[in-house]
N, C-alpha and C positions, 0 to 999 in steps of 0.2 A: 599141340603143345603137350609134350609130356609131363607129369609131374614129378616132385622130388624124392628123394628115400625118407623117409621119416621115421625117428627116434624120440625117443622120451628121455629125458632125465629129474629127480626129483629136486627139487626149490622148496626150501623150507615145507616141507611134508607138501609139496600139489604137483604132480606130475608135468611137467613143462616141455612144450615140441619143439622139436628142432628140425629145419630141415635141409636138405643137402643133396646138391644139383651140379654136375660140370665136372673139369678136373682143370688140374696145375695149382699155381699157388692160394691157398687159402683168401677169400674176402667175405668178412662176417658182413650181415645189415639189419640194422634193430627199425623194425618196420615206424611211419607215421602214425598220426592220429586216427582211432580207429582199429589199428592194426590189420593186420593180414590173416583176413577168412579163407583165403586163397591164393595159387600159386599165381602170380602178374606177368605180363610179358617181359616187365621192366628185368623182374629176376632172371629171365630166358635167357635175354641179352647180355646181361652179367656174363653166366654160366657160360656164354660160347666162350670164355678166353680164362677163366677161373672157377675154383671149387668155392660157389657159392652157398654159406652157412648162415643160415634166418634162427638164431632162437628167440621164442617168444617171449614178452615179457609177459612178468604179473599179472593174471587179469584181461590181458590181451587175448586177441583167439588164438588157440592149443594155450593157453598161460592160464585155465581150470581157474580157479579162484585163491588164486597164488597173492592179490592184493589186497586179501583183506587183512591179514598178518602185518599188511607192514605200515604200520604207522607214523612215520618220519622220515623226510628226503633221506637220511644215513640210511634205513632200512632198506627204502629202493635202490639205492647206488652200490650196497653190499648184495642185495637180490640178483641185481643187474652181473656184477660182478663174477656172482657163483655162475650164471649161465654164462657167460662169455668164455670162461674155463673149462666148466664143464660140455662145452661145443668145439672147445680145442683152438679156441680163437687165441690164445694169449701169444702175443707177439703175431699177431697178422693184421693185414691190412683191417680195416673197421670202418663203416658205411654206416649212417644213419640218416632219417627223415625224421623232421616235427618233432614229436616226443622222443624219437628214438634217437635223434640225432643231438638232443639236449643231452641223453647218456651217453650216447660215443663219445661225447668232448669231455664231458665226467671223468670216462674211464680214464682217456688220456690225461686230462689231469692230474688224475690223484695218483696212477698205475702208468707212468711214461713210459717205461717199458715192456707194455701189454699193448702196444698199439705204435705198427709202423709207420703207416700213412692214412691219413684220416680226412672222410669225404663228409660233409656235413649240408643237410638239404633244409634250409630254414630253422633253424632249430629253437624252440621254445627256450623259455630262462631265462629272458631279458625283460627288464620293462623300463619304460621313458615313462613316466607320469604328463610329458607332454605332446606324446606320439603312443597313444599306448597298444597293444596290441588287440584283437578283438576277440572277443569273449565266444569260445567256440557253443560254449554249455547256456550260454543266454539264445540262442538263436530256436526261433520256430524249425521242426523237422523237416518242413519245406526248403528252410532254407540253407541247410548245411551240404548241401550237394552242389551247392554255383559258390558257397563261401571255400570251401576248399577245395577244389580243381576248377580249370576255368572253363574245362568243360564239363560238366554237372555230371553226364553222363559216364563219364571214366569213374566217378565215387560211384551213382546208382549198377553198372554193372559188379564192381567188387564186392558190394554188401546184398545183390542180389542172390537169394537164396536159391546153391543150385540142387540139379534131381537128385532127386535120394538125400537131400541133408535131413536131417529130424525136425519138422514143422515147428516142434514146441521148442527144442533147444537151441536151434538157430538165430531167432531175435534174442533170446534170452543174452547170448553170448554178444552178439551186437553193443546190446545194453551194456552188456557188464564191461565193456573195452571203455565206454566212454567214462562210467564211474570210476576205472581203473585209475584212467587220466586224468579226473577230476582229484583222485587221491594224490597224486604226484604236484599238481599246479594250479587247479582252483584255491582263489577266485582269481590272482591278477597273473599266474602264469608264471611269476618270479621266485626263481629258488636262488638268483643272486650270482648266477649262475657267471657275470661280471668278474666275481672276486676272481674267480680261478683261470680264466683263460691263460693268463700271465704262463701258470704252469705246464700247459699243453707245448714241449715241443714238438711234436710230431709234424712234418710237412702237413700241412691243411690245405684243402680245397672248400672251400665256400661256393654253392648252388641257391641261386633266388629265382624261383618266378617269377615272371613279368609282370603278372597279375597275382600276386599273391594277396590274396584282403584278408590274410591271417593277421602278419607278420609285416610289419612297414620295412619295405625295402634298405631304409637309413639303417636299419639294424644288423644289414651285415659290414656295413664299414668301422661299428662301432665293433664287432665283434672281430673283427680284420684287424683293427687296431689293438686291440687289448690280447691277441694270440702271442705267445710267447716265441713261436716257431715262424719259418718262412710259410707265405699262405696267398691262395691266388684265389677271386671273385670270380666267376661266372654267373650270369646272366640269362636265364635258358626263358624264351621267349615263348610267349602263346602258351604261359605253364599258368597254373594255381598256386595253392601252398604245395599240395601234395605233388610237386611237379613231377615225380616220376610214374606219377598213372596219367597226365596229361601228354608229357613228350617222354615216351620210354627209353627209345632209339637216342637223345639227345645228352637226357641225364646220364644213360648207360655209359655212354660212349665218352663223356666227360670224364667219369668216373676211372674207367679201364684208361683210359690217355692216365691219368695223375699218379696210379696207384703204380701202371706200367705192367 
């Protein structure tokens, strides 16, 4: 598996990666929880049918220490915004997981016409007070490897440090993804994210794992309902939250069917 071309661009003063794999029409994807330490096969598969564009978020890995500057949901959704620009994604297709995928619907909301068709893989921003989501940053470090994918092992090989990365900087960066997230959604995960679906025309596809024990399944009907645009459920079976490092082949192939 080869890897991507990689570029920098600057995000309120912190150098931010982007990176870019495949040809034909553009499809950005604003990685899950955790973010992308490394390139996944889920992107591979993308890449065989499009020019597939990852920039990083705030905080995230290659997103340097881009999150400590920003202090309120506006500041991440304008952060968010400048890289999706500056990646050349405005007006392309738009892909996201978990946290990233709570900003793709952002984008399309607030920027309808920054975003043609839009894939969404559980995405954070909702809460039910009586279904409520589970607390990723309450969990023992044991446990966050079976709480988001349902095979444990798809999160331990991504955050496994590979040769040659830098011994010291490498967890550091680990770390500093989850804090990132915690700035955007800790403690109930809810940025309200409700109010605005209304606005998102954009054709939507909705992705749930089967087993997600992130995110209660009921939350993509509710979020089905509340999309202002036509939008279609799937179901991707034997997944986690993170379902695209669990069934890569599955999510991909959802994704490229929708976007076309």
């Amino acid at each position: 598996m080869s890897g991507p071309e990689v570029s920098t661009v600057d995000i309120n003063g912190f150098p931010t990666r982007i990176w870019r794999k495949g040809s034909g029409a553009p499809l950005g994807f604003l990685a899950g929880f955790g973010g992308l330490p490394r390139w996944v096969p889920f992107l591979d598969r993308l890449a065989e049918r499009r020019t597939v564009i990852v920039p990083s978020l705030p905080g995230f890995p290659g997103g340097d220490r881009g999150h400590t500057v920003l202090d309120t949901h506006l500041d991440w959704v304008l952060a968010v915004r400048q890289a999706i620009q500056a990646a050349g994604l405005h007006g392309a297709d738009l892909a996201g997981s978990s946290v990233g995928a709570s900003m793709a619907a952002e984008m399309a909301a607030l920027w309808p016409e920054s975003v043609r068709r839009l894939a969404l893989i559980a995405p954070f921003g909702l809460y039910d007070e009586a279904e409520p989501p589970t607390d990723p940053w309450a969990q023992r470090g044991d446990a966050v490897p079976g709480l988001l994918c349902a095979d444990p092992a798809a999160w331990t090989a991504l955050k496994a440090m590979p040769e040659g990365a830098n011994s010291i900087e490498w967890p550091i960066e680990q770390t500093r993804a989850n804090e990132a997230a915690a700035r955007i959604f800790w403690p109930l995960g809810n940025t309200r994210l409700e109010k605005r679906l209304p606005l998102v025309t954009a054709p939507t596809l909705l992705l749930w794992g089967s087993e997600d024990r992130v995110m209660p399944r009921s939350y993509a009907a509710r979020i089905a309902a509340r999309l202002g645009g036509p939008n279609e459920t799937v179901l991707i079976e034997g997944a986690g939250h993170l379902a695209e490092l669990d069934r890569p082949d599955k999510v991909a192939d959802a994704i490229l069917s929708w976007v076309g």
